[in-house]
C-alpha positions in Angstrom: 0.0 0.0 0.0 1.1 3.5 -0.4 2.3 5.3 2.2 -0.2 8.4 1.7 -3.8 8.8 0.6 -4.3 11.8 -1.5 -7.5 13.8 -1.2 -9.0 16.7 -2.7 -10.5 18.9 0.7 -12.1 22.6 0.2 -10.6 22.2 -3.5 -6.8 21.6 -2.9 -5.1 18.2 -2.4 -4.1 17.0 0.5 -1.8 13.8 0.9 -2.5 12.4 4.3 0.6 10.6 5.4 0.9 7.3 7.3 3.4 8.8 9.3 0.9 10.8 10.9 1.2 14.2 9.0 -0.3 16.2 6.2 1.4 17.0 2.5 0.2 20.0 1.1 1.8 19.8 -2.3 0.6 23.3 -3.6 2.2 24.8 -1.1 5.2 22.4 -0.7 4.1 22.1 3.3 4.4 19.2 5.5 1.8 19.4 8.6 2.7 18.2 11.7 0.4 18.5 14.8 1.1 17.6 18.6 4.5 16.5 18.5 4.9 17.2 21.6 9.0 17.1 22.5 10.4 16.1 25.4 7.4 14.7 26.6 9.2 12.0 28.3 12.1 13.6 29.8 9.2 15.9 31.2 7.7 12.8 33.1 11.5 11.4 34.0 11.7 14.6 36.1 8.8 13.7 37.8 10.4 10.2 39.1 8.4 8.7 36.3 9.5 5.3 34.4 8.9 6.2 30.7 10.8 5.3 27.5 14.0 6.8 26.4 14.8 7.9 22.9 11.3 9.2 22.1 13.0 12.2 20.9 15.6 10.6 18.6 12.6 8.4 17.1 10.4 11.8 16.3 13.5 13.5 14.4 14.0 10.2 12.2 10.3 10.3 11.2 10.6 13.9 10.7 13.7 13.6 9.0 12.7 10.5 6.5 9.6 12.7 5.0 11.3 15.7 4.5 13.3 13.7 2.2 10.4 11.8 0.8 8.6 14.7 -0.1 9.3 18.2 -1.7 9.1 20.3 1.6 10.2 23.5 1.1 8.3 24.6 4.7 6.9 23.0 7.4 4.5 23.5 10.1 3.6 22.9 13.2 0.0 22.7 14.5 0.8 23.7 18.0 2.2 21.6 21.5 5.9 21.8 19.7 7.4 21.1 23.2 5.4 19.0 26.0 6.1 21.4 29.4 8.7 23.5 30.6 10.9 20.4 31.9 11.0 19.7 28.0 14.2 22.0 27.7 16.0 19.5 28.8 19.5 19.3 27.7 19.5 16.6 25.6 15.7 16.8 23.9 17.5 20.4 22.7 20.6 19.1 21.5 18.8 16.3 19.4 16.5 19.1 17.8 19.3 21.6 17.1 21.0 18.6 15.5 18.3 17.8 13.9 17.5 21.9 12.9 21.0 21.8 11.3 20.3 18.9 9.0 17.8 21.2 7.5 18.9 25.0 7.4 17.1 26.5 4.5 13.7 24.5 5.9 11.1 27.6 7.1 10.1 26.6 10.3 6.5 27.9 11.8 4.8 26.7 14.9 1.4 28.0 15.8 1.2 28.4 19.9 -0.8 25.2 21.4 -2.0 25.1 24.8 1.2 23.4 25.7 3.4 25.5 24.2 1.9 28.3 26.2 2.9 26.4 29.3 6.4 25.1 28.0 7.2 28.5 26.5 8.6 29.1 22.7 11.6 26.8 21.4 14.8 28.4 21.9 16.0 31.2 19.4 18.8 28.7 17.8 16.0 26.6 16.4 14.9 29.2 14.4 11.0 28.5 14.5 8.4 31.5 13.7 5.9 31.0 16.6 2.6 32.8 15.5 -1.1 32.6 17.4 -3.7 30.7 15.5 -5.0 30.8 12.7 -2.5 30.9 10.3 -4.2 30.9 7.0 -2.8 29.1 3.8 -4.8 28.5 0.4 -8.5 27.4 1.8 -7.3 26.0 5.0 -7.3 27.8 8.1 -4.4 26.0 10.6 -5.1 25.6 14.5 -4.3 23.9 17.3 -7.6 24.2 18.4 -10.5 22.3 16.3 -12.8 25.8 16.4 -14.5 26.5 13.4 -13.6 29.0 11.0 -15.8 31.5 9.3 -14.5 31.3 6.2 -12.2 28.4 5.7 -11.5 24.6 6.2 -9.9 23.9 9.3 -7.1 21.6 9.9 -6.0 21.2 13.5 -4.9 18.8 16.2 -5.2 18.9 20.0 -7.3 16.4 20.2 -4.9 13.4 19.5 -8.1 11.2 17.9 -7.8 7.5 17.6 -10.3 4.7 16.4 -11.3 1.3 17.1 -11.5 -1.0 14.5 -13.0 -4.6 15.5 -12.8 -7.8 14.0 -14.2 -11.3 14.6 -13.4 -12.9 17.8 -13.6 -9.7 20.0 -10.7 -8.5 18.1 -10.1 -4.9 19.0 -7.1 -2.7 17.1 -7.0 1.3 18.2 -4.8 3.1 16.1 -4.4 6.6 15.6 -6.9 8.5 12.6 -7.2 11.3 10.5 -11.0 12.5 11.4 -12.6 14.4 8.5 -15.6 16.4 9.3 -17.8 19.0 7.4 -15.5 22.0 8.5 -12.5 20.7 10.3 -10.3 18.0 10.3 -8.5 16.8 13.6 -4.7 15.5 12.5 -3.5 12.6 14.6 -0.5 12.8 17.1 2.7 13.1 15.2 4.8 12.4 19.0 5.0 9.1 20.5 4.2 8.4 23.6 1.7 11.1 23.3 -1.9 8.9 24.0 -5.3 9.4 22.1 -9.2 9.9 22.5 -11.4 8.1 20.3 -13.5 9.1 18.2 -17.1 7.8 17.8 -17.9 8.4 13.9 -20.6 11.3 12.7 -22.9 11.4 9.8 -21.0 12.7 6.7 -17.6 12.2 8.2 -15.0 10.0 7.5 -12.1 8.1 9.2 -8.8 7.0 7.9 -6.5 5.3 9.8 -2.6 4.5 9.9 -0.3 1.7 10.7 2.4 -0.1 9.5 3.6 1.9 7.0 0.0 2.4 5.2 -3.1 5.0 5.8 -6.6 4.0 4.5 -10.5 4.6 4.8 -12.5 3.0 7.6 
């Protein structure tokens, strides 16, 4: 299966990605929502037991689609960076690393609710942080999934997942795009990052991701 499903939403195409993230190929801009950095090392400070290398992980994902794909901007949907204990040394160091892989990249993070709590990424990263919406073509870009008056909304926040059931009491949750009449909620780019799931409205649709592959529930 392909690794992306393109769409055509409020007239432009959209690739939705099965590593959690939108293509906007007009606009040569990958979408990222809720990647939430340093989530981990937030909860190690707090005597915790949660996985290492959650960080390193993130920036390879990041890093193999901004090769696969003709990025020439990229954008985050908000919660860049978990909580203030996120500027921990080495969740920085792997993201300036990671920032100097990719110099010419234009970097813009709308404020999440977690960002207003973590505070903006350092200076060195060099990220434009702007309050939402940012608009771009017919979409406008959130965090939070509001409405918009006069354009499609893309946003995350939510983190949505869905539960897919087979025979046997077989249950799968993974994590979902959630396309709706006037927004649609990205899933959570981070690991160890959790999900809420959705229960399915009239004219909506679901597409979920996993191993490698995206498709229509």
């Amino acid at each position: 299966m392909k690794p992306y499903i393109a769409l055509q939403l409020a007239g432009a195409e959209l690739w939705l990605l099965a590593d959690k993230a939108i293509f906007y190929p007009a606009e040569r801009a990958l979408l990222i929502a809720d990647a939430h950095f340093g989530k981990a090392a937030a909860y190690r400070r707090l005597g915790q037991p949660v996985p290492h290398g959650t960080t390193d992980d993130n920036v390879r994902r990041l890093d193999a689609m901004l090769n696969a794909y003709d990025c020439q901007q990229l954008i985050f949907l908000g919660d860049f960076l978990h909580a203030p204990e996120s500027h921990a040394a080495a969740t920085l160091a792997a993201l300036q690393a990671w920032r100097e892989r990719h110099p010419s990249l234009a970097i813009t993070l709308i404020r999440g609710n977690h960002d207003k709590r973590a505070g903006d990424p350092p200076g060195e990263l060099r990220i434009e942080v702007v309050p939402e919406p940012l608009l771009l073509g017919p979409f406008a870009l959130q965090h939070e999934p509001d409405p918009h008056p006069s354009h499609y909304v893309l946003a995350g926040h939510v983190h949505p997942a869905y539960r897919l059931y087979g025979k046997g009491r077989q249950r799968l949750r993974l994590p979902c795009f959630y396309l709706q009449q006037d927004v649609c909620l990205l899933p959570a780019f981070g690991a160890f990052t959790g999900g809420m799931n959705i229960e399915r409205q009239e004219n909506s649709r679901v597409y979920v991701v996993g191993e490698g592959a995206v498709w229509e529930v």
